[in-house]
N, C-alpha and C positions, 0 to 999 in steps of 0.2 A: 219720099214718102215718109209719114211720119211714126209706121212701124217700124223703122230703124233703130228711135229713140225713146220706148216704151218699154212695155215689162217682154213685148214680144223676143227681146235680143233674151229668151233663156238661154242657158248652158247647159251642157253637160260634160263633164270630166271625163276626158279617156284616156291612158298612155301618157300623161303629165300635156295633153294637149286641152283644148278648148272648144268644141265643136256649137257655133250654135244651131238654134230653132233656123232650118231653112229660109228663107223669106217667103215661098209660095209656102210652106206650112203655116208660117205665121198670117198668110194670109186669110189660109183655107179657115183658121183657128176665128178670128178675128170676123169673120165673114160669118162663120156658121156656131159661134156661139153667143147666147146673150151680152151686148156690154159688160158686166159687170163680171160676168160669168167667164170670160175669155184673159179677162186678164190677170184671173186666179187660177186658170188652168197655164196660161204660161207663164206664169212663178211655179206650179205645181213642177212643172218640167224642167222649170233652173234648178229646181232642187232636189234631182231625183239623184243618187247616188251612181258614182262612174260603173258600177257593178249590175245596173240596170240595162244596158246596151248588150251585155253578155260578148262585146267585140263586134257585133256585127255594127252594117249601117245606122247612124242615130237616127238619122232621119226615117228611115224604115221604121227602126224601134218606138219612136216618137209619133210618126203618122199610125203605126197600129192601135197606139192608145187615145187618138181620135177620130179617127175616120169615122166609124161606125156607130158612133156615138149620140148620131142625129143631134146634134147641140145639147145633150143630156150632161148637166154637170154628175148628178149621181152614177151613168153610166162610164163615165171618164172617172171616175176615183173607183169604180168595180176594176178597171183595166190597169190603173195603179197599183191596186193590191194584187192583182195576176202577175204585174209584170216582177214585183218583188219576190214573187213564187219561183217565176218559170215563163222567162222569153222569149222562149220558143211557142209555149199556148199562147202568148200574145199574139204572136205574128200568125198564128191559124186562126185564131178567135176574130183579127182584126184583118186575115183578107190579105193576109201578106207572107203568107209562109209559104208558099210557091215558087220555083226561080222567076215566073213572070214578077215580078213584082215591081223591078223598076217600071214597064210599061202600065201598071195600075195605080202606081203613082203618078204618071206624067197622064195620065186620061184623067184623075181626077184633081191633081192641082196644076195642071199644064207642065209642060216640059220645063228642066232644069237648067239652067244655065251656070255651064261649067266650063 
């Protein structure tokens, strides 16, 4: 697939490690925002600072600041500026701050393969 080798491979710093954009995120990303629009949001997401994750799952962290977003780039940089607040209103704002959460992630980008 050729989201492997696009902007879709974001990063994000953790622990001296390198976690990227899941590949079904990168999908769901790719799929539900404008061309042009999607591939500014994940550069948006390479470049968020390792202090954005607050330790928890990226992928969680990362799918709260789009899921909900309906393909809205100006709603995805509202969830930016939250998530540089407070991580925690992200993942409530964004439908993830529940222990469900892995199972709302695998219902809405399909299951992970781990």
């Amino acid at each position: 697939m050729g989201f492997a080798h696009s902007a879709a491979e974001a990063r994000v710093s953790r622990d001296n490690r390198v976690v990227d954009v899941s590949p079904r995120l990168g999908r769901w990303i790719i799929a539900n925002f404008p061309a042009g629009t999607s591939a500014q949001v994940l550069r948006q997401l390479a470049d968020l600072p390792p202090v954005t994750t607050g330790g928890q799952d990226a992928e969680r962290i990362l799918a709260a600041m789009v899921l909900d977003t309906k393909g809205s780039f100006e709603a995805f940089r509202q969830r930016l500026e939250l998530a540089a607040v407070d991580w925690r209103d992200l993942l409530v704002g964004g439908g993830l701050g529940d222990e469900d959460w892995p199972r709302r992630l695998d219902a809405v980008l399909g299951p992970a393969h781990r």
